[in-house]
N, C-alpha and C positions, 0 to 999 in steps of 0.2 A: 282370642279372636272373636270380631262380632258375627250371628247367623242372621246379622238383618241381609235384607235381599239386598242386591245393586240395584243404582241407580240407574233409571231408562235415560237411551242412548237418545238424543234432543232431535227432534225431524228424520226419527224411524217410527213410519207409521205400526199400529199393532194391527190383528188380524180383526177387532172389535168394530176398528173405525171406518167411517163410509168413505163413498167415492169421493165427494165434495170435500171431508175432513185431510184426506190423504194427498188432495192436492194444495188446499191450503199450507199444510205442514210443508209440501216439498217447494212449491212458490210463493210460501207467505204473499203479502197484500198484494202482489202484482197480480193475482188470481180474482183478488175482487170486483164485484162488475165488470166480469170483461166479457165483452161478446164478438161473435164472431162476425153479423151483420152488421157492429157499426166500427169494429177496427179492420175492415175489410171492403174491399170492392165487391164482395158477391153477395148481392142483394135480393136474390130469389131464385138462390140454391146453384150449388157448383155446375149440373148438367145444362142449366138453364145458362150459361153465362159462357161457356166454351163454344169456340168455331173454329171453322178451317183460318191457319195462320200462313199458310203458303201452298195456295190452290195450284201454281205451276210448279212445282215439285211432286205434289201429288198425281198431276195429270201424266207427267215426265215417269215417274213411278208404272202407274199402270200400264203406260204404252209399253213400257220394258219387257213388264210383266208377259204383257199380249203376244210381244215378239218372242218371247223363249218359248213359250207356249206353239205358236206357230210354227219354231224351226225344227221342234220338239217333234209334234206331228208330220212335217213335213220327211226331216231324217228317217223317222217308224216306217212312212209308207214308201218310199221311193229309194230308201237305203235298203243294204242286208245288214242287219243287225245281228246277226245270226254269226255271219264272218269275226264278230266282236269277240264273242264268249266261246267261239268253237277252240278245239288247241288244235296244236299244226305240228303235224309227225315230223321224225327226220328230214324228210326228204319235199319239206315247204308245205304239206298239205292240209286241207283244213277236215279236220275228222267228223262227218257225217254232214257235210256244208257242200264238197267239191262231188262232182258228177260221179265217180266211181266211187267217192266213200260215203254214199249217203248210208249206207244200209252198217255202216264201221263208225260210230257216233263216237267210242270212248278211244283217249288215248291210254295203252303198255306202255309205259318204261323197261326197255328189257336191260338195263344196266342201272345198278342202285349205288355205285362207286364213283367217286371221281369228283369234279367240280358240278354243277350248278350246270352248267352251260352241255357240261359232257352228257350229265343222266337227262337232261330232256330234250337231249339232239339224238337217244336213242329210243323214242317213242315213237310206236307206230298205232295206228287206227285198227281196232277190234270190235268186233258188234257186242261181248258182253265183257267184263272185269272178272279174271279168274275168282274164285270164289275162294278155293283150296288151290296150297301149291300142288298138287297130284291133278289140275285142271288140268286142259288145253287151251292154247291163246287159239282166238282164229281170227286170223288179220289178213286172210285171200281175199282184200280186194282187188288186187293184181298180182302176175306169177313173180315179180319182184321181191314183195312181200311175204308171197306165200315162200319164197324160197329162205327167206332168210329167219320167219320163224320157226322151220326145219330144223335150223343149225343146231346141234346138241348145246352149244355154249348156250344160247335162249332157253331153249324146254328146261335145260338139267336146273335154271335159277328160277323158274316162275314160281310165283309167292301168293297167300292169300292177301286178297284188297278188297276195298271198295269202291266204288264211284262216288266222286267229290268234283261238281262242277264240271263231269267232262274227263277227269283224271282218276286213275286206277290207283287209287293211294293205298301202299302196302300196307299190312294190317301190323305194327308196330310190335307187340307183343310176342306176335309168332317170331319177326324178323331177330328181335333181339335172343329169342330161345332158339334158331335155328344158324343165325346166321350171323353173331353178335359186330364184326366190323363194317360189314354192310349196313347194318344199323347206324352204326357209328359214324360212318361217310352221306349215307342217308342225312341223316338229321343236319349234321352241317353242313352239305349242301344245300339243304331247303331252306337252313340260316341266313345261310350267305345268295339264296335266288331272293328271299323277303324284304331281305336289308339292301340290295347291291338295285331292286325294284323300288321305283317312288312310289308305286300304288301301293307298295308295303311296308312301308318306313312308318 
């Protein structure tokens, strides 16, 4: 066998060759004199030669624009916004928004089992998110309330959480080492509130 080199690959430029050489090789003679000013309409440069091509679309644009802006500000100050991102206990409330709960900002879950629907029709409005299950909830914004966080069935399950948005979310970790099918009903119902919700699809 011979140790002569191979023969170079025909219009593969090498790393030797310039810019002007490397485009010759890839466009042989179509590359020759060609300029951009005279096979082209733009005769003293691209930014110089562009304009507005449809001024009433553009106008129609920005009124758009102005109105969302407007309805934007207008909703902020003459709505309650507030009412939006607050969460609403069992019993239709909105947790630190409505007159008696203002001082009760976070929603309890005192039931971690069940559907979707079931564990956050058992939440009520507390001024802080137990920290440790050995906490106390304190949800006395009314003797309603106060009576039903009493119930041994409530106290003997409170869990470590934290506050997320408004919501007492159990601390996952502890749940699963104390309390492993409540976990297990947990997670899937938060699944299925994610999925079964458009805002969280």
């Amino acid at each position: 066998m011979s140790d002569a080199e191979p023969a170079a690959v025909d219009n593969v430029p090498t790393k030797e060759q310039s810019k002007d050489q490397k485009k010759k090789d890839k466009y042989g003679g179509d590359a020759d004199a060609f300029s951009v000013a005279e096979c082209s309409s733009i005769k003293d440069g691209p930014v110089k030669e562009r304009r507005v091509t449809d001024l009433l679309c553009l106008v129609v644009f920005l009124a758009f624009l102005g109105a969302m802006m407007a309805c934007t500000l207008y909703g902020f100050k003459k709505g309650d916004v507030q009412r939006y991102i607050s969460p609403l206990d069992r019993d239709g409330k909105f947790c630190g928004n409505d007159k008696e709960f203002i001082s009760y900002p976070k929603l309890y879950l005192t039931e971690l089992s069940g559907t979707a629907t079931t564990i956050f029709n058992s939440g009520v409005c507390v001024k802080e998110c137990p920290k440790l299950k050995t906490s106390s909830v304190d949800c006395g914004a009314n003797d309603k309330d106060t009576q039903f966080c009493a119930k041994e069935s409530v106290k003997s399950k409170i869990y470590k959480s934290r506050a997320v948005m408004g919501y007492c979310m159990p601390d996952l970790d502890e749940l699963k080492s104390d309390r492993p099918e409540d976990s297990k009903k947990w997670e899937a119902a938060l699944k299925e509130f994610m999925t079964s919700n458009p805002a969280g699809r």
